[in-house]
N, C-alpha and C positions, 0 to 999 in steps of 0.2 A: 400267561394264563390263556392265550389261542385256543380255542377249539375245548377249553370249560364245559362242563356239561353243564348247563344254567335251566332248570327247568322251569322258574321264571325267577321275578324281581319284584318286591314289596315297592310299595309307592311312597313317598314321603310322608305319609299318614296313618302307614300301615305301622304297628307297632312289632318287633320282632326280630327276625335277620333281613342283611340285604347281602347283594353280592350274589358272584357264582358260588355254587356246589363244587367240589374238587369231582374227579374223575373216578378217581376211588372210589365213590359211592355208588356208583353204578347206574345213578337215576339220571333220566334226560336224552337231552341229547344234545348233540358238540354243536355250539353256539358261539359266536364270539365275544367278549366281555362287553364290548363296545356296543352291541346290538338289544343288549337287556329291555326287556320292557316293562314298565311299571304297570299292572292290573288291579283291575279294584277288588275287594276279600271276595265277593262270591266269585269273581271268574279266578281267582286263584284260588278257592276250593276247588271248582268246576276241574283245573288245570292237573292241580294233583290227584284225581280220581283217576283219570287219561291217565297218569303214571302208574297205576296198582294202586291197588287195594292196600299192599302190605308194605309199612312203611320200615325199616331198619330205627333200632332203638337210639341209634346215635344222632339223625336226624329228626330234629322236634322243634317248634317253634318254642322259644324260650323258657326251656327247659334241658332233662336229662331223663334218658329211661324211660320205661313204661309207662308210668303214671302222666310223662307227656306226650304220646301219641295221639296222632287226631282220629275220633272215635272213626267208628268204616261204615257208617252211613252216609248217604251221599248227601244229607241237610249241612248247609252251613253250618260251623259250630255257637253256641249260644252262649251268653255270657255266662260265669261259675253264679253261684247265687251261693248266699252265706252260710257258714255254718251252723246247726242248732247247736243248740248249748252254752256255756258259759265261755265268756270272752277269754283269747289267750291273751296272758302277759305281753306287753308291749316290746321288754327287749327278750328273747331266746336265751340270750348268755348267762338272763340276772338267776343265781341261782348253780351255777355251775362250779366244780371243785376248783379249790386253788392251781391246779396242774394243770387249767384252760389257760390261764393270764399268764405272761408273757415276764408282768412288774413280780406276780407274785410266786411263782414255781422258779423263772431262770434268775433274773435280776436284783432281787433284794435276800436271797439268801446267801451264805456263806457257798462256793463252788462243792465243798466236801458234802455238803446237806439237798444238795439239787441229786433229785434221782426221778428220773423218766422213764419208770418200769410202773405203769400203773395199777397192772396185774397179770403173773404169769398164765400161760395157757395151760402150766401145767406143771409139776414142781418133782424134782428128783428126788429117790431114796436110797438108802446105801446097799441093797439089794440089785438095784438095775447095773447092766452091764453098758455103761457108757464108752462111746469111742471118739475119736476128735480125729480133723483134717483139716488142711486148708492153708492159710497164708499162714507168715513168722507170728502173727500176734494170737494167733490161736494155740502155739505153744503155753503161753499163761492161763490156758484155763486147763491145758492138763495137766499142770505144775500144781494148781489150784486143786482142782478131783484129787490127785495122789497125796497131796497134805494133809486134805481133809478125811481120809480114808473111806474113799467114796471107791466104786467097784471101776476103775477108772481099764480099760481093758487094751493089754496088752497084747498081740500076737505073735511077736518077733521080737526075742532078745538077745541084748547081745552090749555091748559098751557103747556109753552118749556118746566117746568120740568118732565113735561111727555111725552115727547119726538114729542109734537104736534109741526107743523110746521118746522120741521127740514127740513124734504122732502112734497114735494104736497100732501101724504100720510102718514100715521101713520106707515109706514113699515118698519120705522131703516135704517139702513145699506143694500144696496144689492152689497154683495161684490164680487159676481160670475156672469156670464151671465147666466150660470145654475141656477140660484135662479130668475136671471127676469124672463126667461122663465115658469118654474114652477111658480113665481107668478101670472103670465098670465093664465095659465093652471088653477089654484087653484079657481082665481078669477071668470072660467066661467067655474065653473063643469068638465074641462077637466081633472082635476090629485087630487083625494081624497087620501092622505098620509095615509100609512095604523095607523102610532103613530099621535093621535091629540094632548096630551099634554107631558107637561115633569112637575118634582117635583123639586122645589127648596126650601130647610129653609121652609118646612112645607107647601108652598105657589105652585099654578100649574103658570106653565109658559108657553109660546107660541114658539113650539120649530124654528122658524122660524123668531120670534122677540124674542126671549129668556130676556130682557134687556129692553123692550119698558116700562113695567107697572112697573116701581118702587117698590119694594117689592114683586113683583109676584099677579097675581090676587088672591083672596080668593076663591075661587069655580071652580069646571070646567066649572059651566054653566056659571060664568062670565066671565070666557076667550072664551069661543065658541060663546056667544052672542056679544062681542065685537068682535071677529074675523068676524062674519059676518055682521056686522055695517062695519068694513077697508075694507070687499074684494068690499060689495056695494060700498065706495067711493074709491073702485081701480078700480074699471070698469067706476064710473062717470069720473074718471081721463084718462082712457085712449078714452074713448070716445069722448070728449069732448075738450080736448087741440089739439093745433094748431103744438105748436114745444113740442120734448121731449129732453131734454139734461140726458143724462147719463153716469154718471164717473167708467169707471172699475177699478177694485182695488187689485184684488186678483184671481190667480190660484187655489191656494190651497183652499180645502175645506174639509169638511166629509159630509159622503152621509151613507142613508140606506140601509142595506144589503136588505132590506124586499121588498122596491121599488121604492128606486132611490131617493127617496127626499134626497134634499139639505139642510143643516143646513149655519146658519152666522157663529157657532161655536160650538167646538168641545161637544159635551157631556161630563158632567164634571165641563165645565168651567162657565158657567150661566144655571146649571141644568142638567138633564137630564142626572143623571149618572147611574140611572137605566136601562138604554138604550145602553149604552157605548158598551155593549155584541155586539148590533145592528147594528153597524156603523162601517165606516170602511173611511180611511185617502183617497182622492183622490186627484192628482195633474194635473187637466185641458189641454190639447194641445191643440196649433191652433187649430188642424183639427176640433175639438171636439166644440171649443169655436166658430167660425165662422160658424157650422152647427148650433150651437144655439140662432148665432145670430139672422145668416139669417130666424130659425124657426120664430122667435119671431117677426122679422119686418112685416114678410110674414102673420102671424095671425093680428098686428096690423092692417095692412094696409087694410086688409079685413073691418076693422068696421071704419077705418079710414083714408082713404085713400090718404087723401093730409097731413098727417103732415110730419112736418119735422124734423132729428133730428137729433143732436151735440152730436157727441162723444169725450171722454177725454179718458184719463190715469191717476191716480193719482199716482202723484209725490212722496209721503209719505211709508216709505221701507217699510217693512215686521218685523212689531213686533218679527215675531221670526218666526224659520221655523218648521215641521216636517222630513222634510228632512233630509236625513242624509248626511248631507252637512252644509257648514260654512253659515250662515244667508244671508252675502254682497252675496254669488254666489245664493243663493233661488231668492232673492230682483232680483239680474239682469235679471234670466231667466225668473221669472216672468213677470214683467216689458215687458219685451224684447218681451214675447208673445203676451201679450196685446196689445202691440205697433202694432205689426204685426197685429192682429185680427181687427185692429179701421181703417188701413192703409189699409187694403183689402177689408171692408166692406164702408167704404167711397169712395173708388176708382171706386167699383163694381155695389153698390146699389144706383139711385136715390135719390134725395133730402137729402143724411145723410152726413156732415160734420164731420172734424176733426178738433178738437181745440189744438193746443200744448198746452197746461198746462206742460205736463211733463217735455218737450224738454223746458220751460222758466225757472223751476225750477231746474232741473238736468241739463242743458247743460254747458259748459268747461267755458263756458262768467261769468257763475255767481257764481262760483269759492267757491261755497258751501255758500256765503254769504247768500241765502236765507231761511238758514238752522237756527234754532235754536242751542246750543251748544250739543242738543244727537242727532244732526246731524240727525233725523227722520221728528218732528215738522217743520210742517214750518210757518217761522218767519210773522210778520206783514207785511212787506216790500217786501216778496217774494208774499203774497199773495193778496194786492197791486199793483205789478207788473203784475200777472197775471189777474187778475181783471180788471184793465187800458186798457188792451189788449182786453181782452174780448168786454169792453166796446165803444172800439175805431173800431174794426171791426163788431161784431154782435148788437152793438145796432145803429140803423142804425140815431139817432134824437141826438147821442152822437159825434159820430167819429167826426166832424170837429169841437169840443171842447175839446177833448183829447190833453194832452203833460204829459212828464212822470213824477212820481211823483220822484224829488232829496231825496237823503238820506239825513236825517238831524237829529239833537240832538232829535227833537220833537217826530219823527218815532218811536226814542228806549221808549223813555221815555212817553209813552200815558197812559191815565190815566186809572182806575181799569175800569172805564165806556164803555172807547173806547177798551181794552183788550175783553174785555164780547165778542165784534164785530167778534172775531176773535177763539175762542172758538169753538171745533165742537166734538160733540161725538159720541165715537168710540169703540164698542163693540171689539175689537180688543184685548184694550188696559187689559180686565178683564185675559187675558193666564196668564200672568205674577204677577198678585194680589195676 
């Protein structure tokens, strides 16, 4: 902490913060921690005047925000004095819905009866042209749309086992917000990847769907003439739908050292190990992922300006890490980001929702039940559960037919047919083959 910017120091009697300021804040001047000096309140009013007038909302004596700035007159400040009117309740909580407490929303109900949708931002009709992206766990809500015979929107058809229909578009997995954005970019001339193929088993592969074409295309010109047939039905998709749901899945990625493109996965693992020299391991932060989000909404909303759109988490851990770290601590802080990323961009941004998926599958209530036995997979019953949910708040011709589905002998035991239903693929899973 050398050279701190400490513009001063509270004295032992001073009520408040003590310590340096970080550098970040821009105020002061480089001082050394050790030299602090404690002043009494008017010469540390006096002290911060010397600093500007205008104070940044994040710095406040014990507080947050606006409403704790120190007024910009140069008087000492004076004590608050009381409020008129009638006295407020003694606790704030007493009085609040069951879905505050902790005993009485997660803990004492049944896991199938806990649901953490308080209220949607905004509810689907079978009118809208919905489109889906994102990780393997967001194949279950387009599985869900098409059941339901909701206008669930298609651009590219062709047979699931080549991997048509998975998502609205033929683009796999997007397991980063870096790779939607660069999709975006890709799709409208804005970001030409200096590497357009990769080699796999003799066969060229697409190193951004690495996994889509079953055996790899036979030619380059049949992978380049296909890629520009998806990115044409990636612009009709984002043009043209109403809502976009999109499940984030993953921090971790590898990127080019050459110009930033984003891979689904590592070179190496479905190709491109020609390339490996190329590439370099990257692990995503906030800051980094909600700058790309918000790039990415801010370009949609240009060509499309009223959609709406539902963000996730997926629930389903971390195949495995790069880190060099234990897998469960990768899985959390991942997670943990994304959470944050979807909880600030939903808060912040217009018309974009957040759907707990994660919080249904991973929270204390469901006690890992909805887990398959590698504890990764998640079971029929978990994704059921979260599906019900789905259905009961965002489709708006569903909700007062919703009740939750009971566990029962029938659930474990479904047949090879209804298993298929539940099935979702996952470029992930090829690190470990």
């Amino acid at each position: 902490m050398d050279n701190a910017y400490v513009p001063f120091a509270l004295g032992r009697d001073d009520p408040g913060i003590t310590g340096p300021l970080t550098q970040a804040t821009g105020i002061g001047r480089a001082v050394s921690t050790a030299t602090s000096v404690a002043l009494p309140r008017q010469q540390h009013w006096a002290a911060s005047q010397k600093l500007g007038q205008s104070w940044s909302a994040g710095l406040s004596f014990g507080g947050k925000g606006k409403d704790h700035l120190m007024p910009s007159d140069t008087q000492a400040p004076q004590p608050a004095q009381p409020a008129a009117g009638p006295s407020r309740p003694s606790n704030p909580y007493r009085g609040l819905p069951d879905s505050a407490f902790w005993s009485r929303a997660v803990a004492r109900p049944e896991p199938q009866d806990v649901d953490p949708v308080i209220r949607p931002a905004f509810t689907l009709g079978r009118s809208d042209k919905i489109a889906t992206a994102g990780s393997c766990f967001a194949q279950h809500i387009a599985r869900t749309l098409k059941r339901a015979n909701f206008n669930y929107l298609v651009v590219e058809d062709g047979p699931e086992e080549r991997n048509y229909g998975l998502f609205s578009a033929r683009f796999a997995n997007i397991y980063t917000i870096r790779q939607l954005l660069q999709l975006f970019q890709r799709a409208y001339g804005l970001f030409e990847p200096a590497v357009a193929t990769w080699r796999h088993d003799g066969a060229y592969v697409d190193p951004f769907r690495p996994q889509v074409e079953p055996g790899g295309f036979r030619s380059e010109e049949a992978l380049l003439a296909d890629r520009e047939s998806h990115l044409a039905a990636v612009r009709e998709m984002f043009e043209t739908r109403d809502v976009f749901i999109f499940t984030l899945g993953l921090t971790e990625a590898w990127r080019s050292t050459i110009d930033g493109a984003v891979y689904p996965s590592a070179p190496g693992v479905a190709g491109g190990a020609e390339h490996a020299g190329d590439c370099e391991f990257v692990n995503f932060e906030v800051e980094e992922m909600v700058a790309d989000l918000k790039a990415f909404l801010t370009k949609f909303r240009v060509l499309n300006p009223a959609v709406r759109v539902i963000l996730t988490v997926s629930p389903v851990p971390l195949i495995a890490t790069y880190e060099d770290r234990h897998v469960l601590v990768s899985t959390t802080v991942s997670k943990s980001a994304l959470r944050v990323v979807a909880d600030q961009i939903s808060r912040k941004v217009e018309n974009v929702a957040y759907f707990p998926s994660y919080e249904i599958i991973t929270g204390a209530h469901a006690r890992y039940g909805y887990y398959e036995d590698d504890l990764r997979e998640v079971a029929p019953r978990g994704v059921d559960q979260v599906m019900g949910l789905f259905r009961k708040h965002y489709l708006s011709e569903e909700a007062s037919t919703y009740a939750p589905e009971r566990p029962t002998r029938a659930i474990a035991d479904r047949s090879a047919e209804e298993a298929d239903l539940y099935k979702v693929v996952c470029e992930e899973e090829a690190i470990v083959q």
